[in-house]
TORLUM-49128 format. One record per residue: residue in one letter; z negated, x, y negated of N, C-alpha, C, CB in turn. Coordinates in steps of 0.2 Angstrom, whole numbers, padded with zeros to 4 digits, always signed. Each point is the difference from the previous one (the first is absolute). Glycine has a CB too. Layout:
N
AZXYZXYZXYZXY/...
This chain:
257
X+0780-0164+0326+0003-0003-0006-0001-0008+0000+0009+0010+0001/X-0011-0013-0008+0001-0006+0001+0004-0004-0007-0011+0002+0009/X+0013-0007-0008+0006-0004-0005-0001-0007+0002+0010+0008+0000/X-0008-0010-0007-0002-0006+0000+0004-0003-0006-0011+0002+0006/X+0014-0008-0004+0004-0002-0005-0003-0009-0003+0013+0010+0006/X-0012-0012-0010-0006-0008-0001-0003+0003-0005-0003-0006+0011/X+0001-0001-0016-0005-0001-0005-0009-0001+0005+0011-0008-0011/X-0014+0012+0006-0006-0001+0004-0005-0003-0009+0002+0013+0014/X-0009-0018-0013-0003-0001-0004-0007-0001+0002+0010-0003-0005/X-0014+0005+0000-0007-0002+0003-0005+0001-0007+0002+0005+0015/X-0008-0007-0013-0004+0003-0005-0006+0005-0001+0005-0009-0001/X-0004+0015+0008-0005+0005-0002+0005+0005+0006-0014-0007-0005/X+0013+0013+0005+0004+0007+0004+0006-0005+0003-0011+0009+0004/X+0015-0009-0010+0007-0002+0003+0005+0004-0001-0002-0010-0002/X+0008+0013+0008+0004+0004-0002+0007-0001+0005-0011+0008-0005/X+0016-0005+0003+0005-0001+0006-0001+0001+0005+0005+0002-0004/X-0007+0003+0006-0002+0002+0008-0005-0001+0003+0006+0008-0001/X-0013-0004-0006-0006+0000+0002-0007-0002-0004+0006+0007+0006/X-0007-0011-0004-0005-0005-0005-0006+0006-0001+0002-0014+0006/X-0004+0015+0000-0006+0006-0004-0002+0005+0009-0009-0011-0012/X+0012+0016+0010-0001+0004+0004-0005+0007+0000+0011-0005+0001/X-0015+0006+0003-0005+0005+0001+0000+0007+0005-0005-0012-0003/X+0005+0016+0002+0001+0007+0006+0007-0002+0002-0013+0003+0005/X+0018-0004-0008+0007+0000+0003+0005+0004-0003-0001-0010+0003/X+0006+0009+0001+0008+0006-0003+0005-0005+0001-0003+0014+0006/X+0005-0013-0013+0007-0004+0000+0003+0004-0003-0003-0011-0001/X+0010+0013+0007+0004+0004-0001+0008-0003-0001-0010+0008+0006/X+0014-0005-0010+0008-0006+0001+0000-0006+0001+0005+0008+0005/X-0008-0013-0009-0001-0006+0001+0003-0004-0009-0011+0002+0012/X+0012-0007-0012+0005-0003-0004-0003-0008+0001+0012+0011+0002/X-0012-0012-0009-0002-0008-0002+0003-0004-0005-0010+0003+0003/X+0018-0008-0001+0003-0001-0007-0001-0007-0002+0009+0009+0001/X-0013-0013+0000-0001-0006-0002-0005+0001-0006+0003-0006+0012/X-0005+0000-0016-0001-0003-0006-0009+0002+0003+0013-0012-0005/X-0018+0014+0000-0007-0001+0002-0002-0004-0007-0001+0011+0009/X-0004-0016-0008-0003-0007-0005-0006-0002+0003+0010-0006-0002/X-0012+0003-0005-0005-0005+0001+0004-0007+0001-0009+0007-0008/X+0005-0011+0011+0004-0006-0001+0001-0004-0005-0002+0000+0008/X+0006-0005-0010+0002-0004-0006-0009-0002-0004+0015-0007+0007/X-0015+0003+0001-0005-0003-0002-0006+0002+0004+0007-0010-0004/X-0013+0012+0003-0004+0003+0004-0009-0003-0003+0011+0011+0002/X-0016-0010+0002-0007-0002+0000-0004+0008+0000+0001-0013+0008/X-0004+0015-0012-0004+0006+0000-0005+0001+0007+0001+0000-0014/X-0005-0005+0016-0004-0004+0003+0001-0005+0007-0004+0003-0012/X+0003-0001+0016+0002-0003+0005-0004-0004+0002+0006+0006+0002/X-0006-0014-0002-0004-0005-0001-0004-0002+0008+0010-0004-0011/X-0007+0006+0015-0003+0001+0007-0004+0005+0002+0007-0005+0001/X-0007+0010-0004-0003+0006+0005-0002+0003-0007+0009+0002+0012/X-0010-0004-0020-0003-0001-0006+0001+0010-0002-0010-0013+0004/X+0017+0016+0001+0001+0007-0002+0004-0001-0006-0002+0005+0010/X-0001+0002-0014+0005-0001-0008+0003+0006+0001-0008-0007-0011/X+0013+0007+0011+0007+0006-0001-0001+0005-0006+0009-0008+0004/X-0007+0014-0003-0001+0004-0006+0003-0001-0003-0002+0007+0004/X+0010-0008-0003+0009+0002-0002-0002+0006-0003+0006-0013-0004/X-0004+0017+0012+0001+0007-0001+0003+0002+0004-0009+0002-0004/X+0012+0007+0005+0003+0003+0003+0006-0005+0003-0010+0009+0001/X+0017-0008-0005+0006-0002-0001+0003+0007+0002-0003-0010-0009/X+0008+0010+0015+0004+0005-0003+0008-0001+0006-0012+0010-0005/X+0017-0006+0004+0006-0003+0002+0002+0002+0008+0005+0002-0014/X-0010+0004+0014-0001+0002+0008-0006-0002+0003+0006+0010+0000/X-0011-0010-0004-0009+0001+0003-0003-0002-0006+0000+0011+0008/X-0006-0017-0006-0003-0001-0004-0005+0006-0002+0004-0012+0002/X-0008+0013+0002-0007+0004-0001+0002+0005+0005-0011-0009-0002/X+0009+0016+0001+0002+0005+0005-0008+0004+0001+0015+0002-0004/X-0018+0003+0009-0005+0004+0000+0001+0005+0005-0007-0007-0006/X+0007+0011+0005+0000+0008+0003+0006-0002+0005-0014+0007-0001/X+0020-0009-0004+0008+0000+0003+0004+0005-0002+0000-0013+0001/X+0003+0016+0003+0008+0002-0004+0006+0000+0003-0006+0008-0004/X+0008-0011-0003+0006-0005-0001+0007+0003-0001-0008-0008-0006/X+0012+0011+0010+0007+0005-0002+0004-0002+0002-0003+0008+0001/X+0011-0006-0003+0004-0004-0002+0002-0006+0003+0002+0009-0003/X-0005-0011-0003-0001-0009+0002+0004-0004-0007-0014+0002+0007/X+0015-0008-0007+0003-0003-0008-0002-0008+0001+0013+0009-0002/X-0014-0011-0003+0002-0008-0003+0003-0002-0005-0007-0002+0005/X+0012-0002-0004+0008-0001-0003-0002-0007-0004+0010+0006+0010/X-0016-0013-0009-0002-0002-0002-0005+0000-0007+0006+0000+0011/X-0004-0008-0014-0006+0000-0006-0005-0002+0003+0005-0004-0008/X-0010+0004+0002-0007+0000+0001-0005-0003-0004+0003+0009+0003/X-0003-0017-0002-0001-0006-0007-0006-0002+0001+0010-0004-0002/X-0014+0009-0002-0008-0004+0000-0004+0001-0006+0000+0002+0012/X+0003-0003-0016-0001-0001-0006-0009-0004-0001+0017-0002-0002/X-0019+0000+0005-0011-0001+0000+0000+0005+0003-0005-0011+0003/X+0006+0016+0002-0004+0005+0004+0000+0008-0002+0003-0008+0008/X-0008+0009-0006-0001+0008-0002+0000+0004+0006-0007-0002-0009/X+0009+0011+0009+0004+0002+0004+0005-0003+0002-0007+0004+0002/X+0012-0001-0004+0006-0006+0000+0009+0009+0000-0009-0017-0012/X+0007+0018+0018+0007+0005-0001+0008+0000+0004-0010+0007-0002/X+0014-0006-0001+0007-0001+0005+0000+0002+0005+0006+0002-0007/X-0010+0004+0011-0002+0003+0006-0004-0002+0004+0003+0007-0004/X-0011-0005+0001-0007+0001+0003-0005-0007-0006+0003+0018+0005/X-0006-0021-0006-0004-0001-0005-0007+0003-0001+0006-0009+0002/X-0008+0011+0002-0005+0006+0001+0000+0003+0005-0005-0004-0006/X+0005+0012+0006-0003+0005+0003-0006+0001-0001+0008+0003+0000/X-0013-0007+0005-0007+0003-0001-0002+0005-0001-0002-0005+0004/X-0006+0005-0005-0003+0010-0001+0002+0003+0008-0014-0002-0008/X+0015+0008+0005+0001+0003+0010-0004+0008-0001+0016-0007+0004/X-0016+0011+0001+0000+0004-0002+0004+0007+0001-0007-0007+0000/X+0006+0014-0005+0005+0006+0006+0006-0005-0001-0010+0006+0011/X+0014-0009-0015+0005-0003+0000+0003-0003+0007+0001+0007-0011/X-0007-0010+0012+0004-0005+0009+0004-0006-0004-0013+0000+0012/X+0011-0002-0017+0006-0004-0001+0006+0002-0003-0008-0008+0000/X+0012+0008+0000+0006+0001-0001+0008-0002+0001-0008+0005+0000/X+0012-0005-0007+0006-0004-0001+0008+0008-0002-0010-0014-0006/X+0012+0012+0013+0003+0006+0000+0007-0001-0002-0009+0005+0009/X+0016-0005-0011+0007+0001+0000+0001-0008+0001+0002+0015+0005/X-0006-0018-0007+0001-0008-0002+0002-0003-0008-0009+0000+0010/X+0011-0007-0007+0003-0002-0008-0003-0007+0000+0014+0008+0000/X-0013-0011-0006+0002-0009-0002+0005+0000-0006-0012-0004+0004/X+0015-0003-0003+0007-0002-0003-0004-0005-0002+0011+0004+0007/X-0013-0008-0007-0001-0008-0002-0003-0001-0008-0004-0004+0013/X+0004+0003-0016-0002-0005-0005-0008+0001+0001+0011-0009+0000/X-0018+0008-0005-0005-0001+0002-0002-0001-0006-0001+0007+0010/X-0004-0013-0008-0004-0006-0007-0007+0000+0006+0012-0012-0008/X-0019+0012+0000-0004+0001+0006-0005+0000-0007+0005+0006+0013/X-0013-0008-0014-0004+0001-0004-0003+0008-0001-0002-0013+0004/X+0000+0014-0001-0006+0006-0002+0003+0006+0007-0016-0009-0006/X+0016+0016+0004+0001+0004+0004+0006+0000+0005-0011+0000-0003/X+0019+0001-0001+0004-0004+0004+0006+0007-0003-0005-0017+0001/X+0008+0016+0005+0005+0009-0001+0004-0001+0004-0009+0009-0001/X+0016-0006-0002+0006-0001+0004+0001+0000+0009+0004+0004-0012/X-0009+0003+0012-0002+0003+0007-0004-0005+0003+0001+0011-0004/X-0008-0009-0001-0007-0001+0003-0004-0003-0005+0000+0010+0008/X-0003-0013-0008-0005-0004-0005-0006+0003-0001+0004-0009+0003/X-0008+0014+0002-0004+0004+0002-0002+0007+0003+0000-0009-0001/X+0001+0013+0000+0000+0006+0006-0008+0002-0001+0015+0004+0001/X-0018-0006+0005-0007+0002+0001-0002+0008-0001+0001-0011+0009/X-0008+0013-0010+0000+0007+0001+0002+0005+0004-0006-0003-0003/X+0005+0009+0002+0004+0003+0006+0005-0001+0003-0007+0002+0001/X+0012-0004-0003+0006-0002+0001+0006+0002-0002-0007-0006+0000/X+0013+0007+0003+0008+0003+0000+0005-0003-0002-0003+0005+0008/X+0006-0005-0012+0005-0003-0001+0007+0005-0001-0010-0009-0005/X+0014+0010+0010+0006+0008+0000+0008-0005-0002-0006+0011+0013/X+0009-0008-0015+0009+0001+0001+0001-0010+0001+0002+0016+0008/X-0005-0018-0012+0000-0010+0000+0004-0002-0007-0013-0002+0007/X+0014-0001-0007+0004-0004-0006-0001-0007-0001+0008+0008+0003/X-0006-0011-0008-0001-0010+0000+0006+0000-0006-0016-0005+0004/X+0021+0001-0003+0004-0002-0007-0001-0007-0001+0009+0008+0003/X-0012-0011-0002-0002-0007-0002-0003+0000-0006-0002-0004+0012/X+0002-0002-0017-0003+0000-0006-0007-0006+0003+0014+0003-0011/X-0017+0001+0005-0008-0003+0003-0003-0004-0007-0003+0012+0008/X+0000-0018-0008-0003-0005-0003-0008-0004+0001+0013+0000-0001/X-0017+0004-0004-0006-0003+0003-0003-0002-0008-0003+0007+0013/X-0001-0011-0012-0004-0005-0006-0008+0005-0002+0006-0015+0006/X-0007+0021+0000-0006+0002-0003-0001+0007+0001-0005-0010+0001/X+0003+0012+0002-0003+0007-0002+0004+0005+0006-0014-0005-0006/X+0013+0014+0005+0001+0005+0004+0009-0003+0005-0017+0004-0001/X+0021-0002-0005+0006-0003+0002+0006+0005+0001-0006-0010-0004/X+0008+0013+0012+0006+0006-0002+0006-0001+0003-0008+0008-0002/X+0011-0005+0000+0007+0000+0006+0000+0003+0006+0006+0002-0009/X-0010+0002+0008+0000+0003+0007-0008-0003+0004+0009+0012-0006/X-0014-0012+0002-0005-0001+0003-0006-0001-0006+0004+0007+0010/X-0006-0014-0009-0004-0003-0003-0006+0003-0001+0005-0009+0002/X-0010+0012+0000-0006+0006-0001+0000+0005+0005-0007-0008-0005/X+0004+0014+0004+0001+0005+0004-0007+0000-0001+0011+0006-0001/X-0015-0004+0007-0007+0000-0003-0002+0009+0001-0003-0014+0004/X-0003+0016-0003-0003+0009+0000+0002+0000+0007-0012+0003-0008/X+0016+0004+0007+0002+0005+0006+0006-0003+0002-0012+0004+0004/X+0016-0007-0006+0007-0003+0004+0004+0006-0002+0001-0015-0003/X+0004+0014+0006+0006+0005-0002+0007-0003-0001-0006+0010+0007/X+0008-0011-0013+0008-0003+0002+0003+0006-0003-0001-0015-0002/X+0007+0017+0007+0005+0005-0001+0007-0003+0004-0010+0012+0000/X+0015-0008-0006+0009-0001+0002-0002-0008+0000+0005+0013+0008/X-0005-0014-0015+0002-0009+0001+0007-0002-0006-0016-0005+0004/X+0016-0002-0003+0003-0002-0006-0003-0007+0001+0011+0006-0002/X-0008-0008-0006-0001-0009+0001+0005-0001-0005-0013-0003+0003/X+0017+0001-0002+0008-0003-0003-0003-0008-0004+0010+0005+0013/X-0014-0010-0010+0000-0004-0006-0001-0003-0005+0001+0002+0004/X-0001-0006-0008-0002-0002-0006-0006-0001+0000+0010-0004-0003/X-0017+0005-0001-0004-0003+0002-0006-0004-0005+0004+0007+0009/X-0006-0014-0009-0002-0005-0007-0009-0002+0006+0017-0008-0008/X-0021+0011+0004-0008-0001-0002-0003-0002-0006+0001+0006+0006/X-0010-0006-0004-0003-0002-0007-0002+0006-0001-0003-0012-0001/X-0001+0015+0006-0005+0006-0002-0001+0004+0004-0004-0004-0007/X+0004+0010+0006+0002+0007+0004+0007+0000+0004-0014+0002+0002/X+0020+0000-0004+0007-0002+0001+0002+0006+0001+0002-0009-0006/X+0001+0013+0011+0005+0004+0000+0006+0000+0003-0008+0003-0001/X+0013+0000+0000+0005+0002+0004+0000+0002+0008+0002+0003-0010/X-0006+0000+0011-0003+0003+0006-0004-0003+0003+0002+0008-0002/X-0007-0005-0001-0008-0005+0000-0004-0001-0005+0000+0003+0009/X-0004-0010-0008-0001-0001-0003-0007+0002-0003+0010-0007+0006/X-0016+0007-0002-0007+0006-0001+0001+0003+0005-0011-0007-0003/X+0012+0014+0003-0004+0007+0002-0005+0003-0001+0008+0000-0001/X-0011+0001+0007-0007+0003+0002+0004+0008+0004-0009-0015+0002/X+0014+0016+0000+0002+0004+0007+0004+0006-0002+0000-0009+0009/X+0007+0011-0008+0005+0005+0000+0006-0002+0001-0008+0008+0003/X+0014-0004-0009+0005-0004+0001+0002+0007-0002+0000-0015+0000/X+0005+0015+0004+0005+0005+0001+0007+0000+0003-0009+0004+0000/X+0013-0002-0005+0010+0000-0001-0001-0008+0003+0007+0016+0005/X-0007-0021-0011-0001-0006+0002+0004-0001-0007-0011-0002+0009/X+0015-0007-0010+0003-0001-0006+0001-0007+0001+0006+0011-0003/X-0005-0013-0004+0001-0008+0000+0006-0001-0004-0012-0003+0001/X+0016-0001-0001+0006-0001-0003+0002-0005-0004+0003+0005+0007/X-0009-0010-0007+0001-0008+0000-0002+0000-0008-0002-0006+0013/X+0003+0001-0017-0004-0002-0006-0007-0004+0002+0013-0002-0007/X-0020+0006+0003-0006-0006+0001-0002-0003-0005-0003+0006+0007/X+0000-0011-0007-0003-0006-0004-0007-0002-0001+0011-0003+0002/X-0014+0004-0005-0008-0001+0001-0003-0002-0007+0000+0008+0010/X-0006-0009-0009-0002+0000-0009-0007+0007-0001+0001-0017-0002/X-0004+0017+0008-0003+0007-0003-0001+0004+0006-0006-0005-0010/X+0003+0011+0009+0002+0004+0004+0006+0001+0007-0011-0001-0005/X+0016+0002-0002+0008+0001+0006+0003+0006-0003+0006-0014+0004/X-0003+0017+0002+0004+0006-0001+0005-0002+0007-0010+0010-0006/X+0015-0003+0005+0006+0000+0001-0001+0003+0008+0006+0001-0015/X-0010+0003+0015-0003+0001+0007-0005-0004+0004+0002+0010-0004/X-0007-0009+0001-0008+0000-0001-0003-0005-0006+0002+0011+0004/X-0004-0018-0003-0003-0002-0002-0009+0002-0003+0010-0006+0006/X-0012+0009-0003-0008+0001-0001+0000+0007+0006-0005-0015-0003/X+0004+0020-0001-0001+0006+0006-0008+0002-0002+0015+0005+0002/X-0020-0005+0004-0007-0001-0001-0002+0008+0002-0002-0015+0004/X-0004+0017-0006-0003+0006+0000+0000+0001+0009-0008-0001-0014/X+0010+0007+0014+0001+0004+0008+0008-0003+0002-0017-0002+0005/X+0021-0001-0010+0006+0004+0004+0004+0003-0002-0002-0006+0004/X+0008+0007-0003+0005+0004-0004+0008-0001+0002-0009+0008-0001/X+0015-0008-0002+0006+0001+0001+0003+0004+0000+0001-0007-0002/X+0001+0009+0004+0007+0007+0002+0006-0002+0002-0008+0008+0006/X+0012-0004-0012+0008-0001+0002+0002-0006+0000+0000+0010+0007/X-0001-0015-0012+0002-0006+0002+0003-0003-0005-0009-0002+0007/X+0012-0004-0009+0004-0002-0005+0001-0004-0001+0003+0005+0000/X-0003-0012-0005+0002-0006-0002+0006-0001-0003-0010-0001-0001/X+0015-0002+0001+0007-0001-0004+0001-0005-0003+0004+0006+0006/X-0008-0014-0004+0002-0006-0002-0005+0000-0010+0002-0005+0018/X+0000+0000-0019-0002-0003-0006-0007-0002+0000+0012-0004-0002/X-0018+0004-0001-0006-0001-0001+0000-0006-0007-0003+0013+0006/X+0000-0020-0004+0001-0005-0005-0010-0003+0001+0019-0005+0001/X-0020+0003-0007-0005-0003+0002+0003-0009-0005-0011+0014+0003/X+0016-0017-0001+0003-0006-0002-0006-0004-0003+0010+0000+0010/X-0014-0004-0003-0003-0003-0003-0006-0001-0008+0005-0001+0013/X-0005+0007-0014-0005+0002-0005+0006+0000-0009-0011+0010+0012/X+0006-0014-0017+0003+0000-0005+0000+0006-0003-0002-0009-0001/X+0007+0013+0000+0001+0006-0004-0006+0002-0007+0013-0004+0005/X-0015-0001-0007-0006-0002-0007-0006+0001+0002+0006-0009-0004/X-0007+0008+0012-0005-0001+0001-0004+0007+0006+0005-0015-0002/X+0001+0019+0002-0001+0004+0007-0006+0005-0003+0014+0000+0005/X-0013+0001-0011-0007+0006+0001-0007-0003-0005+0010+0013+0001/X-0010-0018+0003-0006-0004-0004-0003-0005+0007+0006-0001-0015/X+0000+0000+0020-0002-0005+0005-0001+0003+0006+0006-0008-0005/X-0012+0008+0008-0002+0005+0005+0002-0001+0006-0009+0002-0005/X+0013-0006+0007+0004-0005+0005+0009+0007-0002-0009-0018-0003/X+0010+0021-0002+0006+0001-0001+0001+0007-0002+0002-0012-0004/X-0007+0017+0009-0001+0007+0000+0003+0003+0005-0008-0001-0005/X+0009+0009+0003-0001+0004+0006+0009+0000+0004-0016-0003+0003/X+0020+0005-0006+0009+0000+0005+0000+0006-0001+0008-0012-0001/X-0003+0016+0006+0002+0006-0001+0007+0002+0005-0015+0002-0004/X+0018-0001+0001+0007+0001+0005-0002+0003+0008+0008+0003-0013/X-0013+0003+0012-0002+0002+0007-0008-0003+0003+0009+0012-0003/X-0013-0013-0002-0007-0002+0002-0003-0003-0006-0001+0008+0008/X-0001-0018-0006-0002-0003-0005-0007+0004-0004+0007-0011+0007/X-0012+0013-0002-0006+0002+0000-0002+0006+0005-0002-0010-0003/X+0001+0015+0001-0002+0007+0005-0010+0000-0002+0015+0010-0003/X-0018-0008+0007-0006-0001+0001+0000+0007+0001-0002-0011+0004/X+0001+0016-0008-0002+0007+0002+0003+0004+0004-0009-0003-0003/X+0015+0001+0006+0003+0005+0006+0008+0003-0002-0007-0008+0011/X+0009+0010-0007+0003+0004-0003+0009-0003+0004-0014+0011-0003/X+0020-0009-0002+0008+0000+0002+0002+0006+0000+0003-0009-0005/X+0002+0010+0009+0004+0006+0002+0009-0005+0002-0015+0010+0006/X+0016-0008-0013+0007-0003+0004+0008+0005-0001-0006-0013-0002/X+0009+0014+0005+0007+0004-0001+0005+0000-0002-0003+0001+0006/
C-alpha cells in the first residue's frame, strides 16, 4: 500500500504517487494532493537542450504499462491545461497485452483540465486493456480533442465494464460522457453528467469507431453543443454529429436495456 498526501508538479510522467511505472502492482494506495504544470515553465531545457512532451498527467500515476492498479483512489485535481493524456487517476495506460494492464474497483474525485486525450479516470487506456467496477465524479475540461468523463480514448480490444462517470464534461471534439473515442467494449457502464463539445459529442460516446460496441449502457445528462451558432450548425463542419447516446457510430453495433 502506498499514500501520499502534497501537491506534486512537473512537466512529463507526473502523478501523485507514480510518475511512470513499468511491470508493477499498485494495490490500496491513495494520492490526495493537487497534480500541475507549473505557473511558469520552459518546454526545453536550456542545459541538457531536452524538450518535454507535456504528457501523461494523472492524479495517482502519470504513465502506467503492464500494471494493475486495484482499489486504489485520488481525491486530488488535475491542472494541466497544455498537456495531453491528462486523467484524474492514470494519464495513460499503455498498449499491454492479454489485459496485463489493468484498473480494477478504483476511483478519481478531482477536477481535470488538460488539452487532447483527457478523462475523468484516464486520458488513455492503451490496447488490450481492463478497465472493471471504477468510477470518477470530477467534472473534466479540455481545449482539444477525445475528451470523456470517464476516459478520454479507448483504443482496439480495451474493455471498460461496470463503470460510471458522475461529471460534467466541456471539449472541442470527439466529447463524451464516458468516453470520449472508442475503439474497444463497454458494458453496464453510464454517465450522468451534462457534455459540451462542438462536434462529435454524445451523452455516452463521443465517436464510437468500426470494431466496437456497447452493451447495456446509458447516458442521462444533457447533450449541448453551446459553442456553435445555432444558424450555422448544419452548414458548419466544425458544428456536427451530437447524439444523446453516440455523437458518431462507425458501423458497429448498440445493445442497451
Amino acid at each position: 500500500m502506498g499514500e501520499r498526501e502534497g501537491d506534486v508538479e512537473g512537466l512529463e510522467s507526473v502523478g501523485g504517487l507514480v510518475g511512470y511505472g513499468w511491470n508493477t502492482r499498485i494495490y490500496t494506495s491513495y494520492a490526495h494532493g493537487q497534480v500541475s504544470l507549473p505557473e511558469e515553465y520552459q518546454v526545453c531545457n536550456l542545459v541538457s537542450d531536452y524538450c518535454y512532451e507535456i504528457e501523461y498527467f494523472g492524479g495517482l500515476a502519470g504513465y502506467l504499462y503492464n500494471t494493475i492498479t486495484a482499489e486504489s483512489y485520488a481525491s486530488g485535481d488535475v491542472i494541466a491545461a497544455d498537456a495531453d493524456y491528462v486523467g484524474g487517476l492514470i494519464g495513460e495506460a499503455g498498449v499491454g497485452f492479454a489485459f496485463s494492464n489493468q484498473v480494477l474497483y478504483s476511483h478519481a474525485a478531482g477536477v481535470v483540465t488538460g488539452k487532447n486525450y483527457v478523462g475523468g479516470l484516464m486520458g488513455e487506456l492503451g490496447e488490450y486493456s481492463l478497465v472493471g467496477s471504477s468510477y470518477s465524479s470530477g467534472d473534466v475540461f479540455a481545449t482539444g480533442y477525445s475528451v470523456g468523463g470517464l476516459i478520454g480514448a479507448a483504443l482496439d480490444s480495451t474493455t471498460i465494464a461496470a463503470t460510471i462517470a458522475y461529471g460534467n464534461v466541456i471539449g472541442d471534439h470527439i466529447v463524451g460522457g464516458l468516453i470520449g473515442e472508442l475503439a474497444g467494449y463497454v458494458i453496464l457502464s453510464s454517465a450522468l453528467g451534462s457534455v459540451d463539445g462542438d462536434n462529435y459529442v454524445g451523452g455516452l460516446v463521443g465517436l464510437q469507431t468500426s470494431g466496437s460496441h456497447i452493451n447495456s449502457s446509458a447516458a442521462f445528462g444533457d447533450v449541448n453543443q453551446s459553442a456553435c451558432d445555432s444558424e450555422l450548425e448544419l452548414v458548419d463542419e466544425n458544428c456536427t454529429f451530437i447524439g444523446g447516446l453516440v455523437g458518431f457510430a462507425n458501423g458497429k453495433r448498440f445493445q442497451t436495456e
